[in-house]
C-alpha positions as CSV (number, residue, x, y, z in Angstrom):
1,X,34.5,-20.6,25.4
2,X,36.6,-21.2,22.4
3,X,36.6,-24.4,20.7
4,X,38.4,-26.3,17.6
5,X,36.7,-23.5,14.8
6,X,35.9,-20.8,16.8
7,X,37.1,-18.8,18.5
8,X,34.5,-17.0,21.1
9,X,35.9,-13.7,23.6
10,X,33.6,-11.8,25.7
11,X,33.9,-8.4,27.2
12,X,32.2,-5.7,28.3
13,X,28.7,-7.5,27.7
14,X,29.7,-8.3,23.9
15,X,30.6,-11.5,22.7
16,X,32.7,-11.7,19.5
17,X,32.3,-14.8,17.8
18,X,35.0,-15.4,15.1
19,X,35.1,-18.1,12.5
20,X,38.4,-19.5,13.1
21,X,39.5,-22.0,9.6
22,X,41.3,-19.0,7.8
23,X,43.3,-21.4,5.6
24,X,39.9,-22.6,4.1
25,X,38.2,-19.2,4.3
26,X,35.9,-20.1,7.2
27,X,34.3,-23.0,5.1
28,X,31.6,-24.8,7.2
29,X,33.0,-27.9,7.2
30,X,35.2,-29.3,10.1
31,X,33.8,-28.7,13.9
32,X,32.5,-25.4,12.8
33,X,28.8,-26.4,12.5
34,X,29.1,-27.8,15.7
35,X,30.8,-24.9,17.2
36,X,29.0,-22.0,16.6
37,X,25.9,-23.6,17.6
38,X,27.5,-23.9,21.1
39,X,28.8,-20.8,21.2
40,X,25.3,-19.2,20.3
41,X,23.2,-21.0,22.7
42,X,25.9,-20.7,25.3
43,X,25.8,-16.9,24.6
44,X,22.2,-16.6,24.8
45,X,21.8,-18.1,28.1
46,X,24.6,-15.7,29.4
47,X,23.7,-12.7,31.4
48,X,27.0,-10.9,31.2
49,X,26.0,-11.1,27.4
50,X,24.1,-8.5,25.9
51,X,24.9,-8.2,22.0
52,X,26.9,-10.9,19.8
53,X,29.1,-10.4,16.8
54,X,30.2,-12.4,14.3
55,X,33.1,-12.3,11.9
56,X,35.6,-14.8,10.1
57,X,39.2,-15.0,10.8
58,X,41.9,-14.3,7.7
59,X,40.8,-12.1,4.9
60,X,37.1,-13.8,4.6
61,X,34.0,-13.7,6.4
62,X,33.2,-17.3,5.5
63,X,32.9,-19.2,1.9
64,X,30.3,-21.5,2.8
65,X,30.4,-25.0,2.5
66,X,33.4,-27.1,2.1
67,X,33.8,-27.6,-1.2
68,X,37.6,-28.7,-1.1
69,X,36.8,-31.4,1.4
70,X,33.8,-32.4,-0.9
71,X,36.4,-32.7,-3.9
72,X,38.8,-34.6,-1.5
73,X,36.0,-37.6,-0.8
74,X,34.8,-37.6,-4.3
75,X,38.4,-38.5,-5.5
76,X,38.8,-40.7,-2.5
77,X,35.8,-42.6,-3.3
78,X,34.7,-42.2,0.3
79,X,30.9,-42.0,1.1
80,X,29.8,-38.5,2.6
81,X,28.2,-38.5,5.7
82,X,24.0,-38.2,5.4
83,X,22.8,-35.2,4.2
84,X,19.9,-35.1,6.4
85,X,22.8,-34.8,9.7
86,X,24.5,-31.8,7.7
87,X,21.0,-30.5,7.1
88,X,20.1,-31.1,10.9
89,X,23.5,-29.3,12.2
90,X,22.6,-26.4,9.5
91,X,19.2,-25.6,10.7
92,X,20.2,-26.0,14.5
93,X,22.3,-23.1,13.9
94,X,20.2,-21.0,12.0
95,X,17.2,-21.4,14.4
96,X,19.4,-20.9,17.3
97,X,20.3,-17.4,15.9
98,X,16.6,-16.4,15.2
99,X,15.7,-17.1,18.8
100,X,18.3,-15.6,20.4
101,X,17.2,-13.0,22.3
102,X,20.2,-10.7,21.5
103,X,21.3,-8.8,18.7
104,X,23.8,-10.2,16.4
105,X,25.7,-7.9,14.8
106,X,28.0,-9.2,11.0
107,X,30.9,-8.3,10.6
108,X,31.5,-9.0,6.7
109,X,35.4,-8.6,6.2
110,X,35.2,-10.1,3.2
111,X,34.1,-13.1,0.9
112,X,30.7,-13.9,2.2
113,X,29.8,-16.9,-0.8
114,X,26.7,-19.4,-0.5
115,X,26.2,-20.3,3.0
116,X,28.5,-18.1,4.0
117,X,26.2,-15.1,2.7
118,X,23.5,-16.7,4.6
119,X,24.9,-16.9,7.5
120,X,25.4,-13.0,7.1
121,X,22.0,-13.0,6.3
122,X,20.5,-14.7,9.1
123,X,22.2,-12.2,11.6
124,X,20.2,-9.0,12.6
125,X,22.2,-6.5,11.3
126,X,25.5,-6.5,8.7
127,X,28.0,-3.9,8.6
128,X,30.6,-4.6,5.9
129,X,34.3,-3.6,5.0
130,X,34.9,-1.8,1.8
131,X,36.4,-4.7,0.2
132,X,33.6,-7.9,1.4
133,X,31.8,-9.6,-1.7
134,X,28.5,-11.2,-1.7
135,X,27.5,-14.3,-3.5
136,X,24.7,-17.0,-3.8
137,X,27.1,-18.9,-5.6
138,X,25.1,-22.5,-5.1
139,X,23.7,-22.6,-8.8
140,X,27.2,-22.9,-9.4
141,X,27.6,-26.1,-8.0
142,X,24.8,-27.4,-9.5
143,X,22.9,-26.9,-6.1
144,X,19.7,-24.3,-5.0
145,X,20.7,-22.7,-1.4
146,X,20.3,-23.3,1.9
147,X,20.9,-22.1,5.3
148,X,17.5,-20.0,4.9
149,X,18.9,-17.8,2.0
150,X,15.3,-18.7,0.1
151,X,14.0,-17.4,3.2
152,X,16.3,-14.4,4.1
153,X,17.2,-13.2,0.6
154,X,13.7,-11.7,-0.5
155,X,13.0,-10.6,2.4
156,X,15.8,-8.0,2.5
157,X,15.7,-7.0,-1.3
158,X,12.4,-8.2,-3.0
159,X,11.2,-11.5,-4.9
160,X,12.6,-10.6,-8.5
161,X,16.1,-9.2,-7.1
162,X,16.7,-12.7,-4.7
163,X,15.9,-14.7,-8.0
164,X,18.4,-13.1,-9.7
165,X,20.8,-13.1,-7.4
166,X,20.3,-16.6,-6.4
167,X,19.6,-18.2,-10.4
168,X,22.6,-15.9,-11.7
169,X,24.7,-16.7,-8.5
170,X,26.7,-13.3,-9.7
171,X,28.7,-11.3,-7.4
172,X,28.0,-8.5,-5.6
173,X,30.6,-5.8,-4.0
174,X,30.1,-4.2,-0.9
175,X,28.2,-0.7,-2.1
176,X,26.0,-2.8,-4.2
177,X,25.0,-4.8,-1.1
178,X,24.3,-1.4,0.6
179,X,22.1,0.0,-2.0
180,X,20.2,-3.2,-1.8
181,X,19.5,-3.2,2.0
182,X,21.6,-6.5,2.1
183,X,24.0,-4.6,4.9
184,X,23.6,-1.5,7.1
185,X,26.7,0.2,6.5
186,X,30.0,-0.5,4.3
187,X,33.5,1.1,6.2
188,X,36.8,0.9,5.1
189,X,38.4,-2.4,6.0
190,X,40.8,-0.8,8.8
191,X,37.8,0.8,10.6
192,X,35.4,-2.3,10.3
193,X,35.9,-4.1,14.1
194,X,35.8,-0.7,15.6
195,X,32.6,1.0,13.6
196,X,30.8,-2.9,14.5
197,X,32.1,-2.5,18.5
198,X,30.6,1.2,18.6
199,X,27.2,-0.3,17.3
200,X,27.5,-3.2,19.4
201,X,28.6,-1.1,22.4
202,X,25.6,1.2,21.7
203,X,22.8,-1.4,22.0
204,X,24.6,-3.5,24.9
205,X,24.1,-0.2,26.6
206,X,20.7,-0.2,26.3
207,X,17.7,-2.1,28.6
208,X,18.0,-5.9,27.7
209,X,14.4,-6.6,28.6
210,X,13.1,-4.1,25.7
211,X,15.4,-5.0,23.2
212,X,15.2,-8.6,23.4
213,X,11.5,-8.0,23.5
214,X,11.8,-6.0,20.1
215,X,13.8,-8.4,18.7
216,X,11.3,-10.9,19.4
217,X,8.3,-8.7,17.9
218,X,9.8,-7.9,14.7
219,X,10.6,-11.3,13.5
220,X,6.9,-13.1,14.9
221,X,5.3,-9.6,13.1
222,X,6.6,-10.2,10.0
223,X,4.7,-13.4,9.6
224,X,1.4,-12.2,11.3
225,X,-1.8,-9.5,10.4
226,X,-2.0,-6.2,12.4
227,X,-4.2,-6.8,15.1
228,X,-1.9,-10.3,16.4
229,X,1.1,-7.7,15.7
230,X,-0.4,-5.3,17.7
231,X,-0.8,-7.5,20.5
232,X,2.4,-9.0,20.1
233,X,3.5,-5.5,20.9
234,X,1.5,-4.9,23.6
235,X,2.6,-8.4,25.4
236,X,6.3,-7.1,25.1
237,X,5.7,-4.0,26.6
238,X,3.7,-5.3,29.4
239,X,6.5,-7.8,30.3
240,X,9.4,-4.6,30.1
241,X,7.5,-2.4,32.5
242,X,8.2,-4.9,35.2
243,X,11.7,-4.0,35.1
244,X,13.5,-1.7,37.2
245,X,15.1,-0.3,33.7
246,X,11.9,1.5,33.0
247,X,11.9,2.8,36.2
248,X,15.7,4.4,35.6
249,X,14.5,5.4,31.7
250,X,11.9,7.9,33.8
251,X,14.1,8.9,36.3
252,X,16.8,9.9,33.8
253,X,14.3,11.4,31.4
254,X,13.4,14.0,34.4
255,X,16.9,14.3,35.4
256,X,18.3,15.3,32.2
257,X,20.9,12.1,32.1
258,X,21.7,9.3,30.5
259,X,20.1,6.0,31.6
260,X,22.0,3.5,32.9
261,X,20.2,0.0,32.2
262,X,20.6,-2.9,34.3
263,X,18.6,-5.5,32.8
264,X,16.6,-6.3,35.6
């Protein structure tokens, strides 16, 4: 399932999604857009696929947008392409991770700048190596972000903390990023892929139906009152007692074992 920027493996039920233009620190330019868009709607739709993580290839996670190859036309005097088709691409992606039904899982192994931070952002969960930095570094080019980092940002850390972070466009190291919620856990950059896989491996192992169905009620909750949440809630576990998974988490729970989920 690999393609011209990405590179995409699965195994054992988890599909590793890597950012693949090292040379330009996983900048979004290129195919890459248009890659991972695939490779997230093709890994939704899988049944063999249960959790996905992303990472970047080379020593960063990704540096956003392509700032080199803007430079490049500006000297060349060639016209960019629309901004409304980037801004469509962009949002494909970004909405295509929110309704996947499965976890994705960052792996930050290092520079995560701009859109690149975002795209960490829009993920489920972020573990980070020791040595990853965080930036909202648009104000620096003169630009307010995008890929959902107005969105993202204060929901993670607060109002006044994302307007710093995004008007000062200052960077942030790895334990800073912990203490402000931004990731889940920082590791040492050796035990990253490992300490991600044993997460990953963890929730693949669990029932699909009620995880995707949690996944789904957190995000519509967080935009809803109580009583709709509630609801929400109740639809989810009305559609996961259906499944034969809830059946084996009883049976194990009397038999003193571990479940073994099936998603079905």
């Amino acid at each position: 399932m690999s393609s011209k920027c990405l590179l995409c493996a699965v195994q054992d039920g988890i599909a590793t999604l890597t950012l693949n233009r090292p040379e330009r620190l996983n900048a979004l330019g290129d195919t890459l857009r248009e890659d991972l868009y695939d490779a997230v709607t093709r890994c939704a739709a899988d049944p063999n696929v249960r959790v996905l993580v992303i990472t970047g290839a080379g020593r960063g996670f990704c540096s956003g947008g392509d700032v080199k190859s803007m430079s490049e036309r500006d000297r060349s005097g060639e016209t960019p392409p629309p901004s409304a088709r980037f801004a469509q691409i962009r949002d494909r992606v970004i909405l295509a991770m929110r309704d996947c039904p499965k976890p994705i899982i960052a792996a930050v192994n290092g520079a995560a700048a701009a859109a690149g931070m975002n795209l960490a952002l829009a993920c489920d969960m972020r573990i980070a190596s020791s040595a990853a930095k965080f930036s909202q570094a648009f104000v620096k080019r003169g630009l307010p972000p995008d890929w959902g980092g107005t969105y993202f940002l204060p929901r993670i850390v607060g109002t006044a903390k994302a307007c710093e972070l995004i008007f000062a466009g200052d960077t942030i190291d790895a334990a800073e990023a912990l203490k402000l919620g931004i990731v889940n856990a920082v590791v040492a950059p050796e035990e990253l892929m490992s300490e991600v896989y044993k997460l990953a491996r963890k929730i693949a192992d669990g029932p699909p139906v009620a995880i995707q169905g949690a996944k789904r009620a957190i995000y519509h909750n967080q935009d809803v009152d109580l009583r709709a949440a509630l609801e929400f809630e109740t639809f989810a576990q009305i559609v996961a007692r259906e499944t034969e998974d809830v059946k084996e988490g009883v049976r194990a729970f009397m038999e003193k074992r571990a479940p073994v989920f099936r998603g079905r």
